[in-house]
C-alpha positions in Angstrom: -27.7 28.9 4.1 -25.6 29.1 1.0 -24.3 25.8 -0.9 -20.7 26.1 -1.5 -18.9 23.7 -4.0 -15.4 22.4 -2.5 -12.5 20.1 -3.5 -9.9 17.3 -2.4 -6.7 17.0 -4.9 -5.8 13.3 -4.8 -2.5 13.8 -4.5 0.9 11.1 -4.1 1.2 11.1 -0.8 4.7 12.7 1.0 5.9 9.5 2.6 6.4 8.4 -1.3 3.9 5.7 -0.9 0.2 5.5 -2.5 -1.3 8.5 -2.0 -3.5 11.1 -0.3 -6.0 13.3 0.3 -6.0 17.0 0.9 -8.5 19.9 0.7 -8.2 22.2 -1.7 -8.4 25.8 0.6 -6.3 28.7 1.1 -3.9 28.7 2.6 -3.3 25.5 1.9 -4.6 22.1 3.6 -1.9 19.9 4.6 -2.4 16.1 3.2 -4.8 14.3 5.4 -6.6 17.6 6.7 -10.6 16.9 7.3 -12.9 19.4 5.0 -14.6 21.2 6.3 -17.8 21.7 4.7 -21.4 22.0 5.7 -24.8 19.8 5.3 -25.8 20.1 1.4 -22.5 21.4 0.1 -20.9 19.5 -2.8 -17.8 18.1 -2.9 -15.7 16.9 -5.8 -12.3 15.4 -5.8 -9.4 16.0 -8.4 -6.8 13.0 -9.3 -3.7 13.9 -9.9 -1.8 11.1 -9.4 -1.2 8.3 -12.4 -3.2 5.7 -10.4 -7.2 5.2 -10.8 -8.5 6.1 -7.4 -12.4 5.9 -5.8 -13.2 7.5 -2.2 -15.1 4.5 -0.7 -17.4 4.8 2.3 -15.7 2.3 5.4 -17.7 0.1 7.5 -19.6 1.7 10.5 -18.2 5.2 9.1 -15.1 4.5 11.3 -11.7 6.5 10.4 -9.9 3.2 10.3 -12.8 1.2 9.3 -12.2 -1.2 6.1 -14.0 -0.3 3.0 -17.6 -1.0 2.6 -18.4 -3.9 0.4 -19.6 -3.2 -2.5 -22.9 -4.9 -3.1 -24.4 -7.1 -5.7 -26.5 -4.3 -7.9 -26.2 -0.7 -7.2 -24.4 1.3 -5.0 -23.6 1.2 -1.0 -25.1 3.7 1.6 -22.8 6.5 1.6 -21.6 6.4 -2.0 -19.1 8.8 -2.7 -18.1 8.9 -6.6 -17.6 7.1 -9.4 -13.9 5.5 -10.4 -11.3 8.4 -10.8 -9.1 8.4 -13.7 -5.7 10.1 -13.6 -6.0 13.4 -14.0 -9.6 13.7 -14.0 -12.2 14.8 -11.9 -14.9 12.9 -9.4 -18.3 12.1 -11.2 -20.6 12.3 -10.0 -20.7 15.1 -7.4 -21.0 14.2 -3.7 -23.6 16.1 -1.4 -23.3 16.2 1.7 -25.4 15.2 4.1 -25.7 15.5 8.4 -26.1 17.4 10.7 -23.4 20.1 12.8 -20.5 17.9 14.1 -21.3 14.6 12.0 -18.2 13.3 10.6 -17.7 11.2 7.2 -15.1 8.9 6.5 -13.7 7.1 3.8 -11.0 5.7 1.7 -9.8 4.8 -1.5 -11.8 1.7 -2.5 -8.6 0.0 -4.4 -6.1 1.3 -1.9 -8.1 0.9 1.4 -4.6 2.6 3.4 -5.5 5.9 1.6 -8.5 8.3 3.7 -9.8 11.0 4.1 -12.8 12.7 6.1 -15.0 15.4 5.7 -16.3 17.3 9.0 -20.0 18.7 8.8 -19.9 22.6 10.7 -21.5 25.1 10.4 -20.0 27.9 8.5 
């Protein structure tokens, strides 16, 4: 099976308020569309908003779950990335990891309303 490198533009979201997530495919992924992408790929997200953003692993892995904690020393189960500057680009690169149909969600860690999700399949 072949590793394929994706990415999610963080983008300001269409209501006008915070932002959001979308894929970056062809055609196009609408903002708030899963990715699709399968067990070992990487993903890497893009900021292009003028806010600092982190994709944050939620509690329990639930869609609307609250934001995991961040613990004492180190980093939590499911890290995602580092801190996103505007205009820069996710560090470091997220593998991902689960089997066919396991889904991942998370948010922004300092704007816990943003999320997004990526969908393991088989491709």
């Amino acid at each position: 099976m072949a590793q394929l490198d994706w990415a999610i533009d963080i983008i300001p979201s269409p209501s006008g308020t915070g932002a959001a997530f979308r894929p970056k495919l062809v055609p196009p992924a609408h903002p708030g569309d899963p990715l699709k992408a399968q067990d070992g790929d990487i993903v890497s997200w893009g900021n292009r908003t003028t806010e600092t953003h982190q994709p944050w692993p939620t509690v329990g892995n639930a869609a609307a779950g609250k934001p995991v904690p961040p613990p004492a020393t180190g980093k939590p189960p499911g890290y995602l990335c580092d801190p996103i500057p505007p205009d820069s680009s996710s560090q470091p690169q997220f593998v991902v990891t689960g089997s066919v149909g396991a889904q991942i969600n998370y948010c922004c860690r300092f704007h816990p309303t943003e999320r997004g999700q990526i969908l393991v399949v088989a491709l």
